[in-house]
N, C-alpha and C positions, 0 to 999 in steps of 0.2 A: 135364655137367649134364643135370637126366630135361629132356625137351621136356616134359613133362607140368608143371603149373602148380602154384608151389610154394604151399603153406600159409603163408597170411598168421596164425596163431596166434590169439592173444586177443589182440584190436587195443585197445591203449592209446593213451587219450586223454589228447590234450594239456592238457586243461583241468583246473587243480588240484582235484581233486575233495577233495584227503586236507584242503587249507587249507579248505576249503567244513565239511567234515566238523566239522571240530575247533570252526571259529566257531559253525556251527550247535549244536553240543552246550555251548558255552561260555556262549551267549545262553540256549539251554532250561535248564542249568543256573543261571545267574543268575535264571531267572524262578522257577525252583520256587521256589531258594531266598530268596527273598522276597516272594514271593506264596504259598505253600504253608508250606511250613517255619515262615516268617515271621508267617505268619497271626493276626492278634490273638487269635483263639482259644484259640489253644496258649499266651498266659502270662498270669500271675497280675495283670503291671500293663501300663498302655499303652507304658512305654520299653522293654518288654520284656528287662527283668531277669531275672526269673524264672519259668522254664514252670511251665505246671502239672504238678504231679506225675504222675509217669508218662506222661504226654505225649512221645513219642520225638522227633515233628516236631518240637517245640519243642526239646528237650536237642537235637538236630542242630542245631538252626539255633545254638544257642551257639559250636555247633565255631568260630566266625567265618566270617572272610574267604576261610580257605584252603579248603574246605570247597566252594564252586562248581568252583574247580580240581581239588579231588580228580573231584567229580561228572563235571566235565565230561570226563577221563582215562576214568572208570569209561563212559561214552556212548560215546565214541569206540571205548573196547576194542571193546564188545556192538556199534555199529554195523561195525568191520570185519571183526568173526570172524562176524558173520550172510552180510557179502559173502562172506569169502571159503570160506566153509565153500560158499556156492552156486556161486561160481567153482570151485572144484576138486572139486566134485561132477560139476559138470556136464565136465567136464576128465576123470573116467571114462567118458563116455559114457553110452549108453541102459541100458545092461544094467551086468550083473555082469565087472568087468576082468579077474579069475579065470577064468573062463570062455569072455571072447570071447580072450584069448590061448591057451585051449589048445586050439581054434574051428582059431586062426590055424597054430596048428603042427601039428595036426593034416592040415590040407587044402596044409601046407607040403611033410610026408611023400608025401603024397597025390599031390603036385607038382599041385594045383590051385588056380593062381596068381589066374585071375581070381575062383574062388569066395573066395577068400583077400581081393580087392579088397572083391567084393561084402559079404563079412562084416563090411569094414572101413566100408564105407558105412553099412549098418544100424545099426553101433554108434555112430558119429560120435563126438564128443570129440577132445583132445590124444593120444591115446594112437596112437588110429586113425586120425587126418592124420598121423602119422609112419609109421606102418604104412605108412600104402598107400603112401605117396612110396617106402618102401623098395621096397615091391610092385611099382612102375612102372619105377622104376632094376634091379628085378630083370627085366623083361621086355625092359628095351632092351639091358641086360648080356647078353641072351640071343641075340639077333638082330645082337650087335657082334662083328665078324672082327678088326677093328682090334689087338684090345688081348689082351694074355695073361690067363690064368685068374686069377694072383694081382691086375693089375690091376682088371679086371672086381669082383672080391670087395672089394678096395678101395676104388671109386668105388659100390659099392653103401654099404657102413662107412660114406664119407663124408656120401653123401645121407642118411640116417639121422641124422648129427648136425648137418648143413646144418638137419634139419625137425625135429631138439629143441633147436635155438639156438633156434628162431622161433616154435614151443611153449610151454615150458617156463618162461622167464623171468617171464613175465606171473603165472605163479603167485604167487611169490614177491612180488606188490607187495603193498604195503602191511604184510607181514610185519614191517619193520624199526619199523615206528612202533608194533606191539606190543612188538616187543622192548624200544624205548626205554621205554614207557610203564610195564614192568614194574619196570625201575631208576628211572624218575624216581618214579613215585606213591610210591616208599619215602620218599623224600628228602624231595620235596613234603610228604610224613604229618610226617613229624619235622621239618620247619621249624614247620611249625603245632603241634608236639607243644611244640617248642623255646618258643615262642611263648606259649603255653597257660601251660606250666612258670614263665617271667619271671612273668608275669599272677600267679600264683598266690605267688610270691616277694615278687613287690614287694605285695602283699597281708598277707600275714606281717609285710612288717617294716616296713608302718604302724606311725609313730607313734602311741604309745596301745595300745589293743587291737585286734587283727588283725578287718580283716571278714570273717566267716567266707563271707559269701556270694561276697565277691571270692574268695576262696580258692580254693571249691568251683567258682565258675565258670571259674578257671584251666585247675585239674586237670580239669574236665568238656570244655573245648576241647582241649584236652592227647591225651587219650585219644580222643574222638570222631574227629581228627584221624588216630587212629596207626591206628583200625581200620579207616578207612574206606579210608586209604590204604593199608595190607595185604592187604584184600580185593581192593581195585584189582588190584594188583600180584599178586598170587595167581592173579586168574580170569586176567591176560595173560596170564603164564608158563603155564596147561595151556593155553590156545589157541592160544599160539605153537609150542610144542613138539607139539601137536596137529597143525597144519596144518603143520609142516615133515614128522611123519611122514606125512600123508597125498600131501604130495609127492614125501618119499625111495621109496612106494610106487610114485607113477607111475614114477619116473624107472628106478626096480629094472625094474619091466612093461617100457618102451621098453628098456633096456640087452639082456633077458633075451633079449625077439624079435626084437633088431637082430639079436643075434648067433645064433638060430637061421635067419633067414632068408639068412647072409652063409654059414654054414655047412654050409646046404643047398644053395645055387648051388652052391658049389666040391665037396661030394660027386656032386649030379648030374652034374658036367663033365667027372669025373677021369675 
C-alpha cells in the first residue's frame, strides 16, 4: 500500500438527505396545488367545479389527488439532476478531462512523474485523486528492490482501483431514485388516468341523463394525469441515461491512464 494518504472520494453523508428531498418536494407540491392551482380565481364557482375556461391552473388542479404526487416525482427528478449534474461536474475537475489526460501521458512519456503529480493537483476532481495515488504508487514502485517488474506493475493496477472504489461510487448516488421514478410516474399517471376514466363512466351511466360536466371532468383528470406523469417519467429517463453516460466517461478517463501509466513503468524497467 502508497504510504502516501489515500483519497477519501466524495464523502457521503450519513443523513438521509434523498427522504428530506422527496418530503420537501411532497409539501411544496401539496402547497401549489392548493394554494395556486387551487385558487378561487381559476373557477367559475366557489366548490370549484368548473375552471374558467382556458385557465390551465385551474384544468390541473382537476387532475385530482394524484396530481401533487405526480408534482412532487417531477421536483425530486429537477432537484437531483441539478445535484448531480454539479457533482459530476465538479468530479472532472477544473479544466477540460480531454485535455488534462493527454497533459498526464504526455509528461508520462516524458517520464516526468512529479510534473505528472503536479498537473494532477491543479486539475483536482475524481479523475485526478486516482491519478496521482497511481502517480505516488508509481514512485515508491520505483525506489522498491523487493518485488519483480510484473509485481511492482500490479501493485501500481491495484492502487488505481483501491482510489476508483473510493471515487467513483459516490457518483452514482442517487441515480437509482431516478431510475425508479422514471417507471413509477408511469404507473402513478395511469392509476390517476385509471381513476379519472371510472369518474367519467360512472358519469355516463347515471340514472337519467348523463352529466356531462361529471363526464368531461373525468376524462379531464384522466388525461391531465397521463401527461403530466409522461413528462415526469420522460425528463428522468434523459437524466438518468445522461448522468450514467457522463460517468461511463469518467470511468473510460480513469480505466484509459491507469493503464498508460501501469504500462509505462514496465516499458521504462525492461
Amino acid at each position: 500500500m502508497s504510504s502516501q494518504a489515500k483519497p477519501q472520494g466524495q464523502q457521503k453523508s450519513d443523513f438521509p438527505w434523498a427522504i428530506v428531498v422527496i418530503l420537501t418536494s411532497l409539501v411544496v407540491s401539496e402547497i401549489i396545488f392548493h394554494f395556486v392551482f387551487g385558487a378561487r380565481s381559476h373557477f367559475m364557482d366557489d366548490l370549484r367545479k368548473e375552471p374558467v375556461p382556458g385557465d390551465y391552473l385551474g384544468i390541473v388542479y382537476k387532475g385530482g389527488f394524484i396530481v401533487p404526487l405526480l408534482m412532487t416525482m417531477f421536483l425530486t427528478v429537477a432537484t437531483f439532476s441539478i445535484e448531480r449534474f454539479m457533482t459530476i461536474r465538479k468530479a472532472n475537475g477544473s479544466g477540460s478531462l480531454e485535455s488534462f489526460l493527454q497533459k498526464i501521458k504526455t509528461l508520462l512519456h516524458a517520464n516526468n512523474i512529479e510534473g505528472a503529480i503536479a498537473e494532477c493537483n491543479r486539475q483536482k476532481g475524481s479523475v485526478a485523486n486516482v491519478v496521482v495515488e497511481g502517480l505516488h504508487k508509481y514512485q515508491e514502485m520505483e525506489k522498491n528492490s523487493a518485488f519483480t517488474l510484473e509485481q511492482k506493475v500490479q501493485h501500481i493496477q491495484q492502487e488505481i482501483e483501491e482510489a476508483t472504489s473510493l471515487e467513483l461510487p459516490s457518483l452514482e448516488q442517487n441515480l437509482p431514485i431516478l431510475a425508479t421514478i422514471a417507471s413509477v410516474a408511469t404507473l402513478v399517471a395511469l392509476l390517476g388516468t385509471v381513476i379519472g376514466m371510472i369518474k367519467a363512466f360512472a358519469a355516463l351511466a347515471t340514472t337519467g341523463n348523463p352529466d356531462p360536466g361529471a363526464l368531461a371532468a373525468g376524462i379531464s383528470e384522466a388525461l391531465i394525469n397521463t401527461a403530466i406523469g409522461i413528462g415526469t417519467s420522460a425528463i428522468s429517463i434523459i437524466m438518468y441515461n445522461m448522468f450514467t453516460g457522463m460517468i461511463d466517461k469518467l470511468t473510460y478517463g480513469i480505466d484509459e491512464i491507469g493503464y498508460s501509466i501501469a504500462q509505462t513503468f514496465a516499458s521504462t524497467r525492461k
